[in-house]
C-alpha angles and dihedrals in degrees: 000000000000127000115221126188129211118209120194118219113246130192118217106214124154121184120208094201088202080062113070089179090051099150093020148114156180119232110175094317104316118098117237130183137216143184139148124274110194096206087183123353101266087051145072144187136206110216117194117177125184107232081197088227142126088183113096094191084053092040095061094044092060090045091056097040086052093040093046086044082046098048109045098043120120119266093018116115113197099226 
């Protein structure tokens, strides 16, 4: 018999609440955000998205639109 084991994907984020821009930054003008995907439990994974903004107000909105998205998916776990 084989024994098979099942990972669930996990995001690391951590907020600091006295950051507003907590996951973002500021290439050139234009606002990116990161965080960690943990893909299995021995491995994890930088994610880095372009929010194709120079706008901050618009920036964190899209942070907090792709976080909240991130966050209450099935089979994600927030770590």
């Amino acid at each position: 018999m084989k024994n098979t084991t099942f990972y669930t994907e996990t995001i690391a984020l951590r907020i600091d609440e006295s950051n507003p821009n907590h996951h973002l930054w500021n290439n050139n003008g234009t606002w990116w955000l990161h965080y960690t995907i943990c893909p299995t439990p021995v491995t994890a994974e930088r994610v880095r998205r372009s929010l194709k903004t120079k706008c901050l107000a618009k920036a964190r909105k899209y942070r907090d639109d792709i976080l909240y998205k991130l966050l209450h998916e099935p089979g994600r776990i927030a770590a």
